[in-house]
C-alpha positions as CSV (number, residue, x, y, z in Angstrom):
1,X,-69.5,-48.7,11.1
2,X,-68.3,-52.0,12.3
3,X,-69.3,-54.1,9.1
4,X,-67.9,-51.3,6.5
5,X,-64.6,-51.8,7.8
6,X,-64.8,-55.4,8.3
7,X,-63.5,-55.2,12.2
8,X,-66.3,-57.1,14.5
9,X,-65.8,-56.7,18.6
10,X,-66.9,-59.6,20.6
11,X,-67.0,-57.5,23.7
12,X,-66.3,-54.1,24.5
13,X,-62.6,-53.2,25.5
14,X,-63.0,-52.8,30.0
15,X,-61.7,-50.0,31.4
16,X,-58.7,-50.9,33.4
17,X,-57.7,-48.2,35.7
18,X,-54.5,-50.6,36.6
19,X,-53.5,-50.9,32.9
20,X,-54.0,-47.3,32.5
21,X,-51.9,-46.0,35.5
22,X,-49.3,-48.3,34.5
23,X,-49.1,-47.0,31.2
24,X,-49.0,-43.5,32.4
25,X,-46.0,-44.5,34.5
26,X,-44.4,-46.0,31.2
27,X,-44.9,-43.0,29.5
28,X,-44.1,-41.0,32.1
29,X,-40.7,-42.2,32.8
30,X,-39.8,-42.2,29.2
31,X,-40.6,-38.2,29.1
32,X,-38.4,-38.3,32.8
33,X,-35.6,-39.5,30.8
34,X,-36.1,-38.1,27.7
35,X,-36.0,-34.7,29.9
36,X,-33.0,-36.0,31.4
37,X,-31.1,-37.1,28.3
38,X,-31.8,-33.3,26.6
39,X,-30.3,-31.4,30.0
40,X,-27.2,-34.0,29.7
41,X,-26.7,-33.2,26.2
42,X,-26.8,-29.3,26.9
43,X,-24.3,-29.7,29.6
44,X,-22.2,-31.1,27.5
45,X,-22.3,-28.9,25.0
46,X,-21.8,-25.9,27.6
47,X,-18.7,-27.6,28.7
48,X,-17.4,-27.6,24.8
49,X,-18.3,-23.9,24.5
50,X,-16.8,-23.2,28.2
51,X,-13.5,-25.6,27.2
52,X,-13.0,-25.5,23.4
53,X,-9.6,-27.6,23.8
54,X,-11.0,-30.7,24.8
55,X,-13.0,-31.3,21.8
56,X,-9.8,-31.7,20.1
57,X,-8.8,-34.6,22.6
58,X,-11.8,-36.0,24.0
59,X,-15.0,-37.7,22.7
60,X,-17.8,-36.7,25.6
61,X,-20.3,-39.8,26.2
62,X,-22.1,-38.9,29.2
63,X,-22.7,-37.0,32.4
64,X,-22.2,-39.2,35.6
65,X,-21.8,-37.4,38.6
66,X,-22.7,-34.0,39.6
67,X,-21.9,-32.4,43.0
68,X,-21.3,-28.9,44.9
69,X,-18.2,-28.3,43.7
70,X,-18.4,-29.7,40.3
71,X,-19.6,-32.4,37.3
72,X,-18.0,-35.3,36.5
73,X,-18.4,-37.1,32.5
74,X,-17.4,-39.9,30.9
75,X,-14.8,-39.8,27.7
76,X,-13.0,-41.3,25.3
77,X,-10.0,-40.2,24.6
78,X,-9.8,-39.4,20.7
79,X,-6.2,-41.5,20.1
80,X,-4.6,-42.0,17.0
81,X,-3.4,-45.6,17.7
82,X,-4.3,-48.6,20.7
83,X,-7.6,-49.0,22.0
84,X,-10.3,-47.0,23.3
85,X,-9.4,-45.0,26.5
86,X,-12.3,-44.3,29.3
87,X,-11.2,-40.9,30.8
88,X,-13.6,-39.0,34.0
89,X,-13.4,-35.4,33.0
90,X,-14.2,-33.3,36.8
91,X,-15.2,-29.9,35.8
92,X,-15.0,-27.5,38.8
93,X,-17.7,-25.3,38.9
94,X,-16.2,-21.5,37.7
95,X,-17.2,-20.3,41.2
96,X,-14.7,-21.7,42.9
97,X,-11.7,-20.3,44.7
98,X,-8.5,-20.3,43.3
99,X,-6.9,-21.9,46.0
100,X,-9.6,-24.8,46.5
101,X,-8.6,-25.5,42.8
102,X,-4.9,-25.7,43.7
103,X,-5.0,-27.6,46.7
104,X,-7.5,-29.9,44.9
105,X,-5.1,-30.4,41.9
106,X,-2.2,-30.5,44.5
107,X,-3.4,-33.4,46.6
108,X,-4.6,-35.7,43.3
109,X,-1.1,-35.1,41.4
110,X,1.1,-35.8,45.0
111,X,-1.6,-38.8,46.3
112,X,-2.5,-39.5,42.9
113,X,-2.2,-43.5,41.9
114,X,-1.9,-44.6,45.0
115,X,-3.9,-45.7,48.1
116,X,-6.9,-45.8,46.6
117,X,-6.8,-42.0,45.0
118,X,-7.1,-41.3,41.2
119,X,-4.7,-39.7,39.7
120,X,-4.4,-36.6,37.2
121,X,-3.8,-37.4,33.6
122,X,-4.4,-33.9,32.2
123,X,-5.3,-30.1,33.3
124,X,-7.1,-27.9,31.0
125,X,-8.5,-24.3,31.6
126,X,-10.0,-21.5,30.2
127,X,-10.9,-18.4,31.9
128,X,-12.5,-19.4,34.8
129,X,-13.3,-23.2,33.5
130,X,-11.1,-26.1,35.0
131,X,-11.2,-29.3,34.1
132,X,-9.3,-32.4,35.2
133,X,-9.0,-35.3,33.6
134,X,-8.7,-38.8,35.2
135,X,-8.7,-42.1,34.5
136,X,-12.2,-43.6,34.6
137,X,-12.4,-46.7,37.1
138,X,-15.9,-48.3,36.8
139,X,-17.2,-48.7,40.2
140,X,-20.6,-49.2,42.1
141,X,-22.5,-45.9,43.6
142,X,-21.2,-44.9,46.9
143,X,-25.1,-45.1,47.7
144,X,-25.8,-48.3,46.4
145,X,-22.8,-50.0,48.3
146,X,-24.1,-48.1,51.8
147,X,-27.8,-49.2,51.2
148,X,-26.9,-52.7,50.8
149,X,-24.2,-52.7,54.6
150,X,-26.3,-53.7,57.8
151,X,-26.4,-50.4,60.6
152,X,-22.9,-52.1,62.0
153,X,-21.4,-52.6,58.8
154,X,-22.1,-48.6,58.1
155,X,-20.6,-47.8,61.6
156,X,-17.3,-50.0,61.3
157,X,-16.8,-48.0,57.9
């Protein structure tokens, strides 16, 4: 079989359990994010379907943040003129109370801009759906910046 094709092996290829296991990893963490990359894309467009208004003002990249309480994505706004605006769109999770959506709104409109607290650029909702819109300030992880402080630095923070 070798000589019909005109490919001759010198030596057999060695099993290599290290070079195996490493491209397992490889392929593994490309399937993680592939994974990863399809649920970001489906929350986004649930928060289209959930929010039909913003697709009519924003461009959505990309979901950064998720907590209890809600998810945070990156946009563009869609502007007619001037350059590209980053905007941090917090959608609140439609189980939350009423009130815990006022007082949230409340404290980043009156705070907002100033010592060190983001401030509100625009509201929107539909039915049960809120979702506030900020401007986007790049930043480290919270995480990142606590891994990297010694056990005194954490404790004088």
């Amino acid at each position: 079989m070798e000589a019909s094709l005109g490919i001759q092996m010198d030596e057999p290829m060695a099993f290599s359990p290290q070079r195996d296991r490493f491209q397992a990893e490889g392929s593994l963490k490309k399937n993680e994010q592939n994974f990863k990359l399809a649920g970001v894309k489906k929350d986004i467009e649930k928060l289209y379907e959930a929010v039909p208004q913003l697709s009519n003002v924003f461009k959505i990249k990309d979901k950064i943040g998720e907590g209890t309480f809600s998810s945070v994505y990156l946009a563009t706004a869609q502007l007619q003129v001037g350059p590209e605006e980053k905007i941090a769109l917090k959608h609140l999770i439609p189980t939350s109370h009423p009130i815990r959506i006022a007082a949230e709104l409340q404290c980043l409109t009156v705070a907002g801009g100033q010592d060190n607290v983001m401030g509100v650029k625009y509201c929107f909702r539909k039915n049960d759906h809120v979702v506030i819109a900020m401007p986007y300030l790049e930043h480290e992880s919270f995480l990142d910046i606590l891994n990297s402080l010694s056990f005194q630095e954490v404790r004088e923070y």
